[in-house]
N, C-alpha and C positions, 0 to 999 in steps of 0.2 A: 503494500500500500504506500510505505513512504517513496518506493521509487514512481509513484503512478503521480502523485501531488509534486514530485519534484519534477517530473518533467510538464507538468501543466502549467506549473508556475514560471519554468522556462519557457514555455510557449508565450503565454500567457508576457513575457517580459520583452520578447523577442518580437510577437504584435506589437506590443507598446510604442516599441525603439524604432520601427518599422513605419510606423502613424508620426512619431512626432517628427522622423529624418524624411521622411515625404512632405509634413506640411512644412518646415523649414524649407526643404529645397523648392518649393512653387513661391512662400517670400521673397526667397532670393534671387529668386530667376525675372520676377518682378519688373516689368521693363519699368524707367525711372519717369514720371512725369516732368514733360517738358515745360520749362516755366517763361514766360517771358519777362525780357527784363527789362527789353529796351523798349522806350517810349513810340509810338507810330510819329510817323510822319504827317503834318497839315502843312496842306498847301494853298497859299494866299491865293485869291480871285481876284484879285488888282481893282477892286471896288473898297472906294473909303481906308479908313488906316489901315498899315501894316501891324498894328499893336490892339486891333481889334477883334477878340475871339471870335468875332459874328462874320467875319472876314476871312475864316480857314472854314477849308474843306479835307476830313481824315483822308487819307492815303491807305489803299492792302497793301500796302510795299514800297519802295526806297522814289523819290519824286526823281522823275526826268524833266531837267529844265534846261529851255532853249534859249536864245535871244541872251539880253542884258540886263534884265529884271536884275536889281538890287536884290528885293527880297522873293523867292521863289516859294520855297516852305521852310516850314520850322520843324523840330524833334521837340515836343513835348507831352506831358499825362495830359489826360481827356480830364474834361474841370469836372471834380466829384459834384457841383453845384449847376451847373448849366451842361452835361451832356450833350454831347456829339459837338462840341467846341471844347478847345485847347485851352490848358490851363497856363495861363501867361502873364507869372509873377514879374515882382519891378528887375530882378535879375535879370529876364529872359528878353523886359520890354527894354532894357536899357542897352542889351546886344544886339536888338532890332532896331533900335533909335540909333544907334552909332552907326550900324551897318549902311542907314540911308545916307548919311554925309558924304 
């Protein structure tokens, strides 16, 4: 009898170790969530200021700009307060303000 419990209890261990080396390796195989970090791109509609959130339009992807436009677009967060317009603190408007000189 004691050899009947000592191998069920080996069983019984060797499921165990079995369940937990399975659910670890599907954690770690885990592809990693992609985050983004950088800010989209707006780009100005050459209507009214260049320092006017109401005045960009977002970009899917990096701006292609032609001609001699001073300012083409900017890199910044979407304003948490007014959506789907750029958030364009006095740092961001005093590099846009310089750029038009």
């Amino acid at each position: 009898m004691n050899i009947k419990l000592f191998k069920n209890k080996v069983v019984a261990t060797v499921a165990m170790l079995t369940i937990i080396l399975g659910v670890g390796a599907a954690v770690a195989m885990k592809a990693p969530e992609k985050k983004t970090l950088a800010n989209p791109y707006w780009q100005y509609d050459g209507s009214g200021s260049v320092t006017s959130p109401s005045n960009y339009v977002e970009l899917s992807g990096s701006p292609s700009c032609s001609g001699n436009a001073n300012i083409c677009a900017i890199q910044a967060a979407e304003d948490p307060n007014n959506p789907g317009e750029p958030q364009i603190d006095t740092g961001l408007s005093g590099r846009i303000t310089a750029k038009m000189r």
